[in-house]
C-alpha positions in Angstrom: -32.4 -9.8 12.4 -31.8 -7.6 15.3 -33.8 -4.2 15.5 -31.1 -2.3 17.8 -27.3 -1.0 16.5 -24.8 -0.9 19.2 -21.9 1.1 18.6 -19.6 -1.9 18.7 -21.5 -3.5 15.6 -19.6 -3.3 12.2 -20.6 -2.5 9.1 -21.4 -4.8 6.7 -19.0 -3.6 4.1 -16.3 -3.1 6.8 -13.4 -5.8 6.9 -12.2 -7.6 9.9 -8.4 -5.9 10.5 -6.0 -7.7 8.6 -3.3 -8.5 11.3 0.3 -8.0 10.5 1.4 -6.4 6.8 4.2 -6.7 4.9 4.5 -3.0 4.1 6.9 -2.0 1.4 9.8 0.9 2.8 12.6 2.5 1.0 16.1 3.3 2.3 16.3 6.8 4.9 19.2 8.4 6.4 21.6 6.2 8.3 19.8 2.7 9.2 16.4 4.1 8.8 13.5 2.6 6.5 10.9 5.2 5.1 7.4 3.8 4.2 6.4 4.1 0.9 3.7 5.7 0.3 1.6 5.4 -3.1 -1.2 7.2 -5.0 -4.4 5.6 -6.2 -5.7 5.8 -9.4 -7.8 9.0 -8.7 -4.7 10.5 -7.1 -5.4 10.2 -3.3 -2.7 9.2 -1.1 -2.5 5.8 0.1 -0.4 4.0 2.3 -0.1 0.0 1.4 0.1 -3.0 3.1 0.3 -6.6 1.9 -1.1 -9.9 3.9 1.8 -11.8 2.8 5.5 -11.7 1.7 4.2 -13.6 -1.7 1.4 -10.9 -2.7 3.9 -8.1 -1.7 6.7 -9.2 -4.3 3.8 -10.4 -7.0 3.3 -6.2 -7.2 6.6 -4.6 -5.8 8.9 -7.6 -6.9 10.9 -9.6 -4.9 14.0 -7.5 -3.9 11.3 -4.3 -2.4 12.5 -4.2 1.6 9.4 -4.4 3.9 8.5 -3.9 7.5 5.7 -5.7 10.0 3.5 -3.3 11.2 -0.7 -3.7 12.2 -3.0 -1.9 10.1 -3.8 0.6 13.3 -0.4 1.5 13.0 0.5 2.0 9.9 -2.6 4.6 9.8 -1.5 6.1 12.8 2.0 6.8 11.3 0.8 7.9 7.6 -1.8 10.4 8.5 0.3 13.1 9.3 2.0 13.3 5.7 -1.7 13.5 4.7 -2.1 9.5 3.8 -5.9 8.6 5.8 -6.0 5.8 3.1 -4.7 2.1 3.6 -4.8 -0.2 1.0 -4.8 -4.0 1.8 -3.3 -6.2 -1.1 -3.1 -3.5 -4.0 -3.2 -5.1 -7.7 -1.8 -3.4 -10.5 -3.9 -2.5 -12.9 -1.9 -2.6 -15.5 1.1 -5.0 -17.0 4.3 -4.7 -15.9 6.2 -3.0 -18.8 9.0 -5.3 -19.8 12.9 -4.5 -19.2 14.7 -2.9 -22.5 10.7 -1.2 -23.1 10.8 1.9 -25.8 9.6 5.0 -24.3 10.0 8.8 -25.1 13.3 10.3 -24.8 13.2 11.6 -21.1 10.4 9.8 -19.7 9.8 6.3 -18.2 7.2 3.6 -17.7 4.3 5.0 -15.3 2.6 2.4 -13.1 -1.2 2.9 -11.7 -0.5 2.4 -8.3 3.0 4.6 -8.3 4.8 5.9 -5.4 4.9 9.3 -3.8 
């Protein structure tokens, strides 16, 4: 056990980067993708990325577009529109609610981890 921090050290909770995501985008003007950004349970605004193309379609299914971009990155991009959150390999927490579901006249389905 050492006695001495050094700046460089991490902390023990703290995860190496995870390299590359797959990180889910939606349609913009023109030929542009838009990152979607999502909400966490508790409401704070999250930006999402996904280690591989098989995790990303097990939450967003498989016809969600995606981008490559390093976790650096995609924080640098999403804090301005007030997202300082990035979340690595989201899981629902909740079933996915099956096609032809009843729901109240005027509203639909709700997912935990929606989008913004």
């Amino acid at each position: 056990m050492c006695l001495f921090r050094y700046d460089d050290d991490p902390e023990p909770e703290e995860q190496v980067p995870a390299g590359p995501l797959y990180v889910p985008v939606r349609p913009g003007s023109g030929a542009e993708s838009v990152i979607r950004l999502f909400r966490t349970p508790l409401g704070a605004r999250t930006a999402v990325g996904f280690t591989s193309t098989h995790r990303l379609t097990e939450v967003l299914g498989e016809h969600q577009p995606y981008i490559r971009l390093s976790e650096s990155v995609l924080r640098t991009l999403c804090e301005p529109l007030g997202a300082s959150l990035v979340t690595v390999d989201p899981a629902l927490s909740a079933p996915a609610v099956p096609q032809g579901a009843a729901c109240l006249p005027g509203l639909s389905p709700v997912q935990v981890l929606r989008a913004v």
